[in-house]
C-alpha positions as CSV (number, residue, x, y, z in Angstrom):
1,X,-31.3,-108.4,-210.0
2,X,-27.7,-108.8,-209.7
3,X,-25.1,-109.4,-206.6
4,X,-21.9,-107.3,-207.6
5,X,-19.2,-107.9,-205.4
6,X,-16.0,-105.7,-205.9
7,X,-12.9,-104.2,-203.7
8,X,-13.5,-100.4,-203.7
9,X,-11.2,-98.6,-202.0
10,X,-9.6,-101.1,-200.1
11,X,-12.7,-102.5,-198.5
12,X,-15.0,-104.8,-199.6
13,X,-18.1,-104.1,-201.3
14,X,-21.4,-105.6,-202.6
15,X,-24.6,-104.5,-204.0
16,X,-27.8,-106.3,-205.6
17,X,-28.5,-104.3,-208.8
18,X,-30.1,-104.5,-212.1
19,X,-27.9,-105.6,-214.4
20,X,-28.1,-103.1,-217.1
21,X,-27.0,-100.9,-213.7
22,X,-23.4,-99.0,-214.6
23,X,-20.5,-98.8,-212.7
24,X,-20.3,-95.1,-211.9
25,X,-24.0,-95.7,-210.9
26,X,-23.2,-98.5,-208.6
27,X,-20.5,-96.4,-206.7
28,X,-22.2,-93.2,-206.4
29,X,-25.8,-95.2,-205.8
30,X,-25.2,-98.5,-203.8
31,X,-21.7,-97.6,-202.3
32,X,-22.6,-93.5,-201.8
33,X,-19.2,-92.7,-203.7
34,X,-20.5,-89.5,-205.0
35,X,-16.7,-88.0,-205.9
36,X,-17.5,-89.9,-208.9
37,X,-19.3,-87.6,-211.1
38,X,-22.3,-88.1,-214.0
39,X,-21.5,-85.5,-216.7
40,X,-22.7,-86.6,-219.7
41,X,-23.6,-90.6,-219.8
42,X,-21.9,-90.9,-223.6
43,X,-18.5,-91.3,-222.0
44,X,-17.6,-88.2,-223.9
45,X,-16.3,-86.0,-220.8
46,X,-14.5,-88.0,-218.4
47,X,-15.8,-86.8,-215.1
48,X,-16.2,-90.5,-214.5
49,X,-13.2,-91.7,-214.8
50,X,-11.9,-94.7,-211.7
51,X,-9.4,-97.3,-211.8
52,X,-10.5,-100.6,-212.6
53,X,-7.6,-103.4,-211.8
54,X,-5.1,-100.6,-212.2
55,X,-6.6,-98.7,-215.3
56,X,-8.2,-95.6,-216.1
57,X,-11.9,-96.1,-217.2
58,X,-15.2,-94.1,-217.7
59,X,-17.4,-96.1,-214.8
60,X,-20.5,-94.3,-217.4
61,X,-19.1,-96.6,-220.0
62,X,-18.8,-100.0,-218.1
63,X,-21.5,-102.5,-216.6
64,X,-21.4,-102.8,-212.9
65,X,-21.0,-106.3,-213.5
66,X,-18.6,-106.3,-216.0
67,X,-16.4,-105.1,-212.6
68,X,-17.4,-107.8,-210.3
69,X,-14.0,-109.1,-208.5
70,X,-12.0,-106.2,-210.0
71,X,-10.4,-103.7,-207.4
72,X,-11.6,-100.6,-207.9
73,X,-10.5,-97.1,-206.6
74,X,-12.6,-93.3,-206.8
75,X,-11.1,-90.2,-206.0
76,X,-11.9,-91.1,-202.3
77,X,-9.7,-93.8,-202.2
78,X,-6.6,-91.6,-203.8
79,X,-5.8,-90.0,-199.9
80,X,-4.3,-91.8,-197.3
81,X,-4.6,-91.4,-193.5
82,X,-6.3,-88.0,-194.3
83,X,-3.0,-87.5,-196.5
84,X,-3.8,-86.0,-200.2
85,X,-2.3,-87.9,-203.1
86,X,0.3,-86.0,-205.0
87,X,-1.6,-85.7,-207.2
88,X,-4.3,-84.3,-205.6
89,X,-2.1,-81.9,-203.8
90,X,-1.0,-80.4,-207.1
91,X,-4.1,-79.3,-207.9
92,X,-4.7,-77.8,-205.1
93,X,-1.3,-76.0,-205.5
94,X,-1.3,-74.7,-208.7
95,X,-5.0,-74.0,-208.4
96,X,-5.9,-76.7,-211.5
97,X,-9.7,-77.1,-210.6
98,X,-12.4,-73.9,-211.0
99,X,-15.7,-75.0,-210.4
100,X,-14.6,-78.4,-209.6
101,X,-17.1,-80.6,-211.9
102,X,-14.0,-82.6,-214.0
103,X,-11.6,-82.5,-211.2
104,X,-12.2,-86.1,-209.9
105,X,-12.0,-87.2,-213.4
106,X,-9.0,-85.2,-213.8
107,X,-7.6,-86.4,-211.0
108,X,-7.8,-90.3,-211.6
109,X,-6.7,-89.8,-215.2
110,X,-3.4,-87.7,-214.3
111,X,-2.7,-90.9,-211.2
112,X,-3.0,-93.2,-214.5
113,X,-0.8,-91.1,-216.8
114,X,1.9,-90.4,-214.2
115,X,1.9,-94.5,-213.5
116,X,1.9,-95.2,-217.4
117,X,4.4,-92.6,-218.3
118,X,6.5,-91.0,-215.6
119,X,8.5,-88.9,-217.9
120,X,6.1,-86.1,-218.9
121,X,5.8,-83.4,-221.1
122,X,3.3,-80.8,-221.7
123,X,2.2,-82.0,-225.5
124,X,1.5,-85.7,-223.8
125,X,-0.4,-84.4,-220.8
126,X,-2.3,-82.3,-223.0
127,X,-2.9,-85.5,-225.6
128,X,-4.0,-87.9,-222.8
129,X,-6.4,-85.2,-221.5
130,X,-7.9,-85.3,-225.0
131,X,-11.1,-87.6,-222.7
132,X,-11.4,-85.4,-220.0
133,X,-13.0,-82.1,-220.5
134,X,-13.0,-78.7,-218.3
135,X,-15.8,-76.2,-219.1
136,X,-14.0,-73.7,-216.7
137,X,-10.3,-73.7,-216.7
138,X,-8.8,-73.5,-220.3
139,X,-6.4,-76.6,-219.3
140,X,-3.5,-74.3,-218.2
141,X,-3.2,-74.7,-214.8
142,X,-4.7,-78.4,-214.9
143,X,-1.4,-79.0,-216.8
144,X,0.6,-77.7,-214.6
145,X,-0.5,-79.3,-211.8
146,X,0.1,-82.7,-213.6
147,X,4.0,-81.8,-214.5
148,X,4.4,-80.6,-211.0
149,X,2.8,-84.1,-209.6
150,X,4.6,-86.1,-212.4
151,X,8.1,-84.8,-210.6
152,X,6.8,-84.3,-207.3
153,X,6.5,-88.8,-207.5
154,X,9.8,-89.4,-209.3
């Protein structure tokens, strides 16, 4: 076993684990972060996706240990004072979520996006989604509601 000792959210965190124990398994397991969602475990769909130190990663595809002392942030940690990020907002506005599976994943990769490349268009967003898939949607309004965000935080 393992102490792994991170900032999640703002708040500290720690956790004894195995080591072979991934990250999106430490959050959902050890912190009860479930907003992070399993899909696949191959790192193929991005329903996984947190920030790590600032950057968009599958948490299926990283050791827990591999973020000890990083800052982390979920989908839970996007909202302040009960307030929705932007982004988060967005989705809700131009309806970019169906069953609601990839929208966490969704979410934290458009946050990323928007901070990496403020000037959007619909080609990039739909090139940078290329790791995130939606079973339900068809992309369309998913894209929208990024554009919309991207300017919404200009």
């Amino acid at each position: 076993m393992t102490v792994v000792s991170m900032t999640v959210n703002g708040k500290p965190a720690s956790a004894d684990v195995e080591a072979r124990t991934l990250l999106v398994h430490y959050l959902r397991d050890a912190l009860g972060l479930t907003g992070t969602h399993v899909g696949c475990d191959t790192s193929q769909c991005g329903a996984c996706v947190v920030h790590v130190d600032g950057r968009a990663v599958k948490s299926c595809a990283m050791l827990a240990a591999q973020a000890d002392g990083a800052n982390v942030v979920t989908v839970e940690g996007l909202a302040v004072n009960g307030e929705l990020h932007p982004v988060q907002k967005a989705f809700k506005e131009h309806h970019g979520l169906q069953c609601g599976f990839c929208t966490p994943g969704m979410i934290m990769t458009a946050v990323d996006l928007i901070r990496r490349k403020p000037e959007l268009d619909e080609q990039t967003v739909r090139e940078e989604l290329e790791g995130n898939l939606c079973r339900c949607t068809g992309y369309h309004n998913i894209v929208k509601a990024i554009l919309a965000a991207s300017q919404d935080m200009r």
